[in-house]
C-alpha positions in Angstrom: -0.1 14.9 14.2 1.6 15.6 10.7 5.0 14.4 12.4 3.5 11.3 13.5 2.1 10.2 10.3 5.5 11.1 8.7 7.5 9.0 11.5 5.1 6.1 11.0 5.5 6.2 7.1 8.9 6.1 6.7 9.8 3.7 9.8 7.5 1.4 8.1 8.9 1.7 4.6 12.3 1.4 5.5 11.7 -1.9 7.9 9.5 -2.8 4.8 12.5 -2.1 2.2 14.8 -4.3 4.9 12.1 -6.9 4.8 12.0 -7.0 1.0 16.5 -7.5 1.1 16.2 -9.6 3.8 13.6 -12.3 2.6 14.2 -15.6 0.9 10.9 -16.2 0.3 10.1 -14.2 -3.1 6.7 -13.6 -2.8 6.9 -12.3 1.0 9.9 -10.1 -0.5 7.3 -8.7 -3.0 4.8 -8.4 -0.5 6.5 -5.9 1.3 7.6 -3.7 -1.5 3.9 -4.1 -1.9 4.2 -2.4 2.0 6.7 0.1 0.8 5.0 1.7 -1.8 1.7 1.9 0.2 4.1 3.7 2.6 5.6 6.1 0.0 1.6 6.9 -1.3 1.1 8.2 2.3 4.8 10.1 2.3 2.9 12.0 -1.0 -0.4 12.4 0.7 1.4 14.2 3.5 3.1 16.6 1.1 -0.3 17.1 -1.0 0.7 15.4 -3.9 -2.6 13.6 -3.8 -2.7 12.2 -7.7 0.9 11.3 -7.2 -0.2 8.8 -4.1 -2.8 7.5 -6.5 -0.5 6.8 -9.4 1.5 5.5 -6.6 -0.5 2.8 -5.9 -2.7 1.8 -9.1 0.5 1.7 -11.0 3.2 0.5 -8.4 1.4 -1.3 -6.1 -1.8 -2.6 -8.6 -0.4 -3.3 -11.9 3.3 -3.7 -11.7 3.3 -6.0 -8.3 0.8 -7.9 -9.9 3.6 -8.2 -12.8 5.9 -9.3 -10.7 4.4 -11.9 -9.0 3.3 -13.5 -12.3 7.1 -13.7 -13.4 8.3 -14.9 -9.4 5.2 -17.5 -10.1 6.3 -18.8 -13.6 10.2 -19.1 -12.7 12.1 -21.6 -11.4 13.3 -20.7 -8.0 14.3 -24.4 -6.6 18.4 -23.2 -7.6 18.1 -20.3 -6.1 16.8 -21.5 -2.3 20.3 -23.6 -2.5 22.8 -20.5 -3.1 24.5 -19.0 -0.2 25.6 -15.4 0.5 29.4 -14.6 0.4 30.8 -12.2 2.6 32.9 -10.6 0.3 29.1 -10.4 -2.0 27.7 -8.7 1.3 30.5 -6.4 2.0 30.3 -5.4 -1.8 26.4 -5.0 -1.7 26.6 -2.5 1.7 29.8 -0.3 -0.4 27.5 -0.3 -3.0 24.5 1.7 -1.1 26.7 3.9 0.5 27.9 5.0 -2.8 24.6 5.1 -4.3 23.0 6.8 -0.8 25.9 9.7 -1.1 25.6 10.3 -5.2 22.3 10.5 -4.3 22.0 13.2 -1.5 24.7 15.5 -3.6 22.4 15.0 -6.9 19.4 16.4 -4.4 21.2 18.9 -3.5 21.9 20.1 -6.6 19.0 20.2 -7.9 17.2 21.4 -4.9 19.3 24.3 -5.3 18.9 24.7 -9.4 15.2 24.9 -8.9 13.4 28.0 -8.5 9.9 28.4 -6.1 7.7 28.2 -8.8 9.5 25.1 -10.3 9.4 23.5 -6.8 5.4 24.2 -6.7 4.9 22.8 -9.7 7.0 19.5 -8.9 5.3 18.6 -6.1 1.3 17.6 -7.5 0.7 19.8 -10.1 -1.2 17.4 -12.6 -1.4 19.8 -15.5 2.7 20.2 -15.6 3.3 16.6 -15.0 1.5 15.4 -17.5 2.9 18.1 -20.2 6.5 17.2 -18.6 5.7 13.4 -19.7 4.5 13.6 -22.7 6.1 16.9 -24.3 9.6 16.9 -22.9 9.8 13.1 -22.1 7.7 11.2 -24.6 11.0 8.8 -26.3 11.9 8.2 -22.6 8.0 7.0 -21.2 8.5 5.1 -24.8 11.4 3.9 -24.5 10.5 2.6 -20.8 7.0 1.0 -22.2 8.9 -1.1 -24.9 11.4 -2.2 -22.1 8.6 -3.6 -20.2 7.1 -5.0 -23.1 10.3 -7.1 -24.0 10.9 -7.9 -20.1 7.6 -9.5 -20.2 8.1 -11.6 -23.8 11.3 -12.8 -22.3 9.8 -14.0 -18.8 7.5 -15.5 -21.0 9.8 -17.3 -23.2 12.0 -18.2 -20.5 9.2 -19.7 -18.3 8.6 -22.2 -21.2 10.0 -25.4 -20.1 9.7 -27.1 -23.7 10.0 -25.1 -27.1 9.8 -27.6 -29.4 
């Protein structure tokens, strides 16, 4: 039963991840990342990480989708419905994947083998060591992040204003 669940997950977050590339419409785009990260919750559910599928989808799916409709909501996407797509833009975008998909796998590998069993159990849903990972080894970095956001936003907002004067 575990196998289907898994099987059902991940075929529906990666037609869900095509859906969100293949979409012109911006809001059906976020909608199904909305689909994907439901999909990656149940991916942690399966392996236990139960407070990692809750994070999952307060934070991702809650609060930062609601973000990002706001900002599809207040720009102007009239110039964008008029672009077309280039082959040589599509070709480039495909090389692109398959060079992130293989740095990807070797940088798994790497640290799959770097890690010891105790390491590996703590990684998976221990909520004790993630939060004393975050906040005592990464704190500039979950900083840093929050003060991205925080400019992201004031810029969407600036930008979205059609008259400044």
């Amino acid at each position: 039963m575990e196998s289907f669940f898994f099987w059902t997950f991940v075929l529906t977050m990666v037609g869900s991840a095509v859906g969100v590339i293949a979409n012109k419409n911006p809001v059906a785009s976020a909608m199904n990342l909305v689909l994907m990260i439901i999909s990656i919750a149940g991916l942690f559910v399966l392996l236990g990480a139960y407070f990692l599928a809750a994070v999952q989808v307060l934070v991702y799916a809650g609060a930062v989708m609601v973000l990002f409709l706001f900002i599809i909501m207040l720009l102007d996407l009239k110039a964008e419905e008029q672009a077309t797509m280039r082959p040589l833009g599509i070709l480039g975008g495909f090389l692109l994947v398959l060079l992130f998909g293989v740095g990807f796998s070797l940088a798994v590998k790497a640290m799959d083998s770097a890690l010891s069993k105790e390491q590996k159990a703590l990684s998976v849903g221990g909520i004790k060591a993630l939060g004393e990972l975050l906040f005592a080894n990464y704190s500039l970095a979950f900083e840093v992040v929050g003060l991205l956001l925080l400019i992201s936003m004031v810029g969407v907002i600036i930008l979205s204003k059609k008259d400044l004067e």
